[in-house]
C-alpha positions as CSV (number, residue, x, y, z in Angstrom):
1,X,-50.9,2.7,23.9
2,X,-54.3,3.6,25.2
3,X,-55.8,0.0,25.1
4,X,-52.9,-0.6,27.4
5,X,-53.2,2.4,29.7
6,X,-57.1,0.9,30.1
7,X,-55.9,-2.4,30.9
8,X,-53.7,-2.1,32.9
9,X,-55.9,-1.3,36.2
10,X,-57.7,-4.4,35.2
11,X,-54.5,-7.0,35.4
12,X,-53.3,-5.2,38.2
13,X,-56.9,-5.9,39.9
14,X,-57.0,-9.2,38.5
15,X,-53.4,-10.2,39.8
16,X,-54.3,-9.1,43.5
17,X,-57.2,-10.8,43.5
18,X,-55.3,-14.1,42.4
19,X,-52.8,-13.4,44.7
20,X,-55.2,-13.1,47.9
21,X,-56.9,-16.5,46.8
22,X,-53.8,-17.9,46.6
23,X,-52.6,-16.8,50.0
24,X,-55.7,-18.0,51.7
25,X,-55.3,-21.5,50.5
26,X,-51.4,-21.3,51.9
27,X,-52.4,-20.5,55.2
28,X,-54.8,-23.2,55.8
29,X,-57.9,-21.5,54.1
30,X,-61.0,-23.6,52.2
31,X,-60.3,-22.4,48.8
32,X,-63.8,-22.9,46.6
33,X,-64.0,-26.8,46.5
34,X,-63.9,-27.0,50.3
35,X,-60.1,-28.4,50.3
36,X,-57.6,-27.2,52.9
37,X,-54.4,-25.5,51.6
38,X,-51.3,-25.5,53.9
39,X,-49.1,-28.8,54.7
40,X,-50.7,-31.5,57.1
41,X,-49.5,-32.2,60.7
42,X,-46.9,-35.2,59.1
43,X,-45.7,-32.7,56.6
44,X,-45.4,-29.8,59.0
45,X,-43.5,-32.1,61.3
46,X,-41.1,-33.2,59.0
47,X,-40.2,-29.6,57.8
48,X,-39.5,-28.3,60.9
49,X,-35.9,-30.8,61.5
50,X,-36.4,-31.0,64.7
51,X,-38.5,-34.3,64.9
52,X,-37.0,-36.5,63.2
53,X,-37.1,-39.3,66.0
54,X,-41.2,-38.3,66.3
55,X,-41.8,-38.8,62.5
56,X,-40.1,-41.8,62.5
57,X,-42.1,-43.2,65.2
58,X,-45.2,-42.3,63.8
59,X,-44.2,-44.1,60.4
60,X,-43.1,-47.3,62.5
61,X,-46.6,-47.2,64.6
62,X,-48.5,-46.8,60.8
63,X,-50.0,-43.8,62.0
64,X,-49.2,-41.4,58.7
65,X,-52.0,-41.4,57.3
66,X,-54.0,-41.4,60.2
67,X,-51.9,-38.1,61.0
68,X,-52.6,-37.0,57.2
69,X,-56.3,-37.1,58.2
70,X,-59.0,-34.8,58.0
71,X,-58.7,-34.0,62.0
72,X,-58.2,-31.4,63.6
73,X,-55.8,-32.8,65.4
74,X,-53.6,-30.9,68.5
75,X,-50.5,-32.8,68.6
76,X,-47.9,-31.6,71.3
77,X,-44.7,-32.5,69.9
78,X,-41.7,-33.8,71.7
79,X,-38.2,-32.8,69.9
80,X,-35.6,-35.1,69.1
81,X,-33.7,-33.4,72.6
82,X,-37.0,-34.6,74.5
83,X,-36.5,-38.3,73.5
84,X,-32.9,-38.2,73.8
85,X,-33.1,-38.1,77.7
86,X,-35.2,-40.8,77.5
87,X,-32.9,-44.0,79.0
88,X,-31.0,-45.3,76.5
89,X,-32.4,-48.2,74.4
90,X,-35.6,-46.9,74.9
91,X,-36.7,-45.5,71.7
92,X,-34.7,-48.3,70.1
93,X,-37.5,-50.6,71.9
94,X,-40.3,-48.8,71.4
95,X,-39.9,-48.9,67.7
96,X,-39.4,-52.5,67.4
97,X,-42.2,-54.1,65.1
98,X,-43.3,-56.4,68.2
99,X,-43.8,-53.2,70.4
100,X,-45.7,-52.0,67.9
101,X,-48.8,-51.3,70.2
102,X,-47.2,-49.8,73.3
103,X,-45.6,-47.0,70.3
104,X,-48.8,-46.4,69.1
105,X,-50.5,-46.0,72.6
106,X,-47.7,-43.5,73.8
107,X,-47.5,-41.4,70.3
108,X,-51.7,-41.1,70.6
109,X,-51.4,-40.2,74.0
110,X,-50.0,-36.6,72.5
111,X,-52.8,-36.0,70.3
112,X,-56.1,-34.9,71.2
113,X,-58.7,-34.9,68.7
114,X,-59.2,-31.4,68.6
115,X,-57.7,-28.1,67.4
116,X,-56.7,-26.3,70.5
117,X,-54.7,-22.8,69.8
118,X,-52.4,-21.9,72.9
119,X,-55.4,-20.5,74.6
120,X,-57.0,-23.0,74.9
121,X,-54.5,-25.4,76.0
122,X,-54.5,-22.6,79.0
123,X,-57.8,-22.0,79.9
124,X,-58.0,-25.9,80.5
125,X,-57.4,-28.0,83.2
126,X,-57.2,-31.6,81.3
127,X,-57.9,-32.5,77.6
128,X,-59.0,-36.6,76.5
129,X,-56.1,-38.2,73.9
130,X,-56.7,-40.0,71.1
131,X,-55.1,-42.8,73.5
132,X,-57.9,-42.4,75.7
133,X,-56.6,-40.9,79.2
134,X,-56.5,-37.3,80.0
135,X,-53.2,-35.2,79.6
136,X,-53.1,-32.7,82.7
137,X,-53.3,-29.1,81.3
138,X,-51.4,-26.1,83.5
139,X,-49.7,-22.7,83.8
140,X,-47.0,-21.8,86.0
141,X,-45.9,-18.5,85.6
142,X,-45.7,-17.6,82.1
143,X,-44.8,-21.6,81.3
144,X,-47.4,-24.3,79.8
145,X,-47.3,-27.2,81.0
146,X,-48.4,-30.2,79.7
147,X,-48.0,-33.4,82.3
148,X,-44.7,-32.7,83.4
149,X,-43.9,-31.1,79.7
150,X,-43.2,-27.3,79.4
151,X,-44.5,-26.3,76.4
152,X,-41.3,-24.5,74.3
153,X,-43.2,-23.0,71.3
154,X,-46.9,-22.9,70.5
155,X,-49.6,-23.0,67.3
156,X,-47.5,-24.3,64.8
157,X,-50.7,-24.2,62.2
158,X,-51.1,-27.5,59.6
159,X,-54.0,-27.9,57.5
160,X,-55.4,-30.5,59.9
161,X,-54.9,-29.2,63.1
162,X,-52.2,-27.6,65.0
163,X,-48.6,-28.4,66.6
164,X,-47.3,-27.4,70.1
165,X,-43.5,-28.2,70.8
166,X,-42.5,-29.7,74.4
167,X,-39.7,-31.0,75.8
168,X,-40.6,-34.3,77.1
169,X,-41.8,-37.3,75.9
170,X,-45.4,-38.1,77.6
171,X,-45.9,-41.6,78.6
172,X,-49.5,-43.1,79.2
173,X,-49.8,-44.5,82.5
């Protein structure tokens, strides 16, 4: 009973210890060999159900893996609501294998190639996409705006960047 008693602290140290490593790789953390833990922007997008016309797009413009990449990536994420106001047919065209390019230049046109927190996103006036033109950055009130996108929820952490939620779809000009 004794060599148990002694133990005992030592498991229960061990376990804690094992459990904080673990929990540091979950949220994103480099655990020892430099890896990131946590679900990748794709993965993240897909769990969340309310993307389902987004991840589709980005599978149609072959931009998983791309997505799935080291980054960091800031992607600002319009819902399935956002493209549903779009005029109809219009998603329905833009995922046709010959528009292949004009999909891939409006779905790069929300990411910026950089990790940008909420805070960011507000203490900026502009910030370059992936596309290549500038996505105009503002605050009104206690609202984010992004183009003419209000941003509905913010830092939605992946692995490889992070996500922020708007309601409209942002077209490139």
């Amino acid at each position: 009973m004794s060599y148990f008693t002694s133990m005992a602290p030592r498991w229960v140290s061990a376990g804690l210890i094992g459990l904080m490593l673990t929990a540091g790789v979950a949220y994103g953390q480099e655990d020892e060999s430099g890896m990131q833990g946590g679900k990748d922007i794709v993965e993240t997008a897909k769990e969340a159900g309310q993307f389902e016309t987004l991840v589709s797009a980005i599978e149609a413009a072959d931009l998983v893996d791309t997505l799935k990449g080291e980054g960091p990536f800031t992607v600002f994420a319009p819902t399935d609501e956002a493209f549903s106001v779009l005029p109809d047919g219009a998603v329905d065209d833009l995922l046709r294998p010959e528009n292949k390019e004009k999909l891939q230049a409006v779905l790069t046109y929300h990411v910026v190639p950089e990790k940008l927190m909420a805070e960011d996103v507000m203490a900026q006036d502009s910030a370059a996409t992936v596309q290549g033109q500038e996505l105009e950055l503002s605050t009104d009130g206690h609202e984010v705006m992004v183009n003419d996108a209000t941003v509905i929820k913010g830092n939605i952490e992946a692995s490889n960047g992070i996500i922020h939620v708007i309601d409209g779809v942002l077209m490139p000009e």
